[in-house]
N, C-alpha and C positions, 0 to 999 in steps of 0.2 A: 787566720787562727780562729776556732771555734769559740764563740762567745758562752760564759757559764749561765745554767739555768736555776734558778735559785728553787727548791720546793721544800715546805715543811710539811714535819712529819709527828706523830706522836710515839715516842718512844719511852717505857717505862716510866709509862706515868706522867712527862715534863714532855713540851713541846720545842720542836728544835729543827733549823733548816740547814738543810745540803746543798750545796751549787757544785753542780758538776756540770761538763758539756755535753751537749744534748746526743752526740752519739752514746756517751757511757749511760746514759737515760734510756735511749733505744734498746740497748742490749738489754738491757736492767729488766725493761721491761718485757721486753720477749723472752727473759728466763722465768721471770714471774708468772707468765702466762703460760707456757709447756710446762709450771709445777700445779697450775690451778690454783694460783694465791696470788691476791695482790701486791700490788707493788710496796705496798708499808708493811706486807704481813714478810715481804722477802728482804724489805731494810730492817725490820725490827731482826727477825732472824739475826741478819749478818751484826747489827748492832750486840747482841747476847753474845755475839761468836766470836767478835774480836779480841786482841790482845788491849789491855789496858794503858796499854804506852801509845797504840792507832789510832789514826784519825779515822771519824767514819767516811768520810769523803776517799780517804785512801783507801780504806777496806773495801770498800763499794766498787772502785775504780780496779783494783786487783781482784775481786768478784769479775767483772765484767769482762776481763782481758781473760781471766783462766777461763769463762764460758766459753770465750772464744779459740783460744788454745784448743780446747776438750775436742770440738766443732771441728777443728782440722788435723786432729792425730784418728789417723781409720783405723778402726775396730781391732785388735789384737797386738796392735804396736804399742 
């Protein structure tokens, strides 16, 4: 089982850390960089974007998995 990587972040203002496993890290990070933002500017994002009952560790993790979805449904389907 994949060990959690813990990183803090600054988000609105107050500073706050995420542990997630380092493959949801990888993804994370490889979407941040095909939009040309970094990785806090792509957690801040989805932090503004989630529902207020989410955890951001969850939102991030369902981030990660739909890039990946996206990534294997071809073009028109």
């Amino acid at each position: 089982m994949s060990q959690l990587e813990k990183r803090s972040f600054s988000l609105a203002g107050h500073r706050t850390s995420v542990a997630l496993e380092v493959p949801f890290w990888r993804v994370l990070q490889a979407m941040a960089d095909r939009q040309n933002r970094s990785l806090a500017q792509l957690i801040a994002a989805t932090d503004r974007d989630r529902a207020p009952t989410q955890g951001l560790a969850s939102a991030l993790r369902l981030l990660a998995l739909e890039s990946l979805l996206d990534a294997e449904t071809p073009c028109g389907n």
